[in-house]
C-alpha positions in Angstrom: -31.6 -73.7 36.3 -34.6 -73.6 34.0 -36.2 -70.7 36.1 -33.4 -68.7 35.3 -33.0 -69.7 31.5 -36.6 -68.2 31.1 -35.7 -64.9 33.2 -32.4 -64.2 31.3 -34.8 -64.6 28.3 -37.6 -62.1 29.5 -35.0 -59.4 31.0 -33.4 -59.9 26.9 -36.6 -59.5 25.4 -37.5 -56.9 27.7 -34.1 -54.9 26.8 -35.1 -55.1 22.7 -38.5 -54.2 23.5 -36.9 -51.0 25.4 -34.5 -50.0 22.6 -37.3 -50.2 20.0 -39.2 -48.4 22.3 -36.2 -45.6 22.8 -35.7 -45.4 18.6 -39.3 -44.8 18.2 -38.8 -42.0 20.6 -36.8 -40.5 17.8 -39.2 -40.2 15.3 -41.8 -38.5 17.4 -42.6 -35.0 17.3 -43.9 -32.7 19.7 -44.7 -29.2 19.3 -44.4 -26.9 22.1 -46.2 -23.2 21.7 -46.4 -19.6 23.0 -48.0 -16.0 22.9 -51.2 -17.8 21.5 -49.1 -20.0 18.8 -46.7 -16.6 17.4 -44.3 -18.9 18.3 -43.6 -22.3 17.7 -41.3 -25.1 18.3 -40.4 -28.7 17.3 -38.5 -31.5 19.1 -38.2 -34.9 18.7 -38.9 -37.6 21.6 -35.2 -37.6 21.8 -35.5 -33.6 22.8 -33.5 -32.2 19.7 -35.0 -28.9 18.8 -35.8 -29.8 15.1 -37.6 -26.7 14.0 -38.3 -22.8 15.2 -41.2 -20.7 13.7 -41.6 -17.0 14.5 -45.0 -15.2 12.8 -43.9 -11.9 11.9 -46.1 -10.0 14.4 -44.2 -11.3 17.4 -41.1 -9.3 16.0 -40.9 -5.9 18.0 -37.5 -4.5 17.4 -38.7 -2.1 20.2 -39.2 -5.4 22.7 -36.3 -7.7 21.8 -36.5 -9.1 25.4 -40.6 -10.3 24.8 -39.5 -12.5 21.9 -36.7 -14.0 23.6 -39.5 -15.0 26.4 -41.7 -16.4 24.2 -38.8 -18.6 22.0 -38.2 -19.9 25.7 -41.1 -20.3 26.7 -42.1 -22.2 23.5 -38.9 -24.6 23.7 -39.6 -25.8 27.4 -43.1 -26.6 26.9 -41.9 -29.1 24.3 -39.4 -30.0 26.3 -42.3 -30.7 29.1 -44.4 -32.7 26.6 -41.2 -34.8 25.4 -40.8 -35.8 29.2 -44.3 -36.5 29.5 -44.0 -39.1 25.9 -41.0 -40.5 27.4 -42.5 -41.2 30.4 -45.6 -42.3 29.2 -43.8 -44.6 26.7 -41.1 -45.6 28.7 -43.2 -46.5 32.0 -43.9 -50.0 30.7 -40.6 -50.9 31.8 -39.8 -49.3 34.6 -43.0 -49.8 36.3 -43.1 -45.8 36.7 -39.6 -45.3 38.5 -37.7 -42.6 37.3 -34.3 -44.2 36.2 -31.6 -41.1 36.0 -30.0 -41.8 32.3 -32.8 -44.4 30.8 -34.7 -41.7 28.9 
């Protein structure tokens, strides 16, 4: 009975420990890029697109269809690099399985 006093107390701690872990994911940014930086994004760890910058040279009104690639282009390599922080961040506990719905 002991034994499992002490696990129920780990697997609690260990469920805090991931929740703090998840919040801080919140307040992390990552910055995704494209066309050499003309465009940029921001997400959080959470992958919320937070901000969208667009230098005034990528604007062609004769090539709408470039700066559409680039906006998406920009916005899944954040995406990428939020996966990669979740993962990285969120490994600890799952002993690098991928849980569908944890993160």
């Amino acid at each position: 009975m002991k034994n499992m006093n002490q696990m129920m107390k780990q697997v609690k701690k260990m469920q805090e420990d991931m929740m703090k872990a998840q919040e801080q994911l919140g307040t992390e940014t990552i910055v995704g890029t494209a066309g050499g930086g003309v465009v940029t994004v921001t997400v959080n760890g959470h992958k919320q697109l937070i901000a969208v910058e667009i230098k005034p040279e990528a604007v062609d009104p004769e090539d709408v269809d470039m700066l559409q690639d680039l906006v998406l282009t920009a916005v899944n390599d954040a995406l990428a690099k939020a996966d990669e922080l979740a993962n990285k961040n969120m490994g600890k506990f799952t002993g690098g399985m991928n849980i569908p719905g944890l993160f």
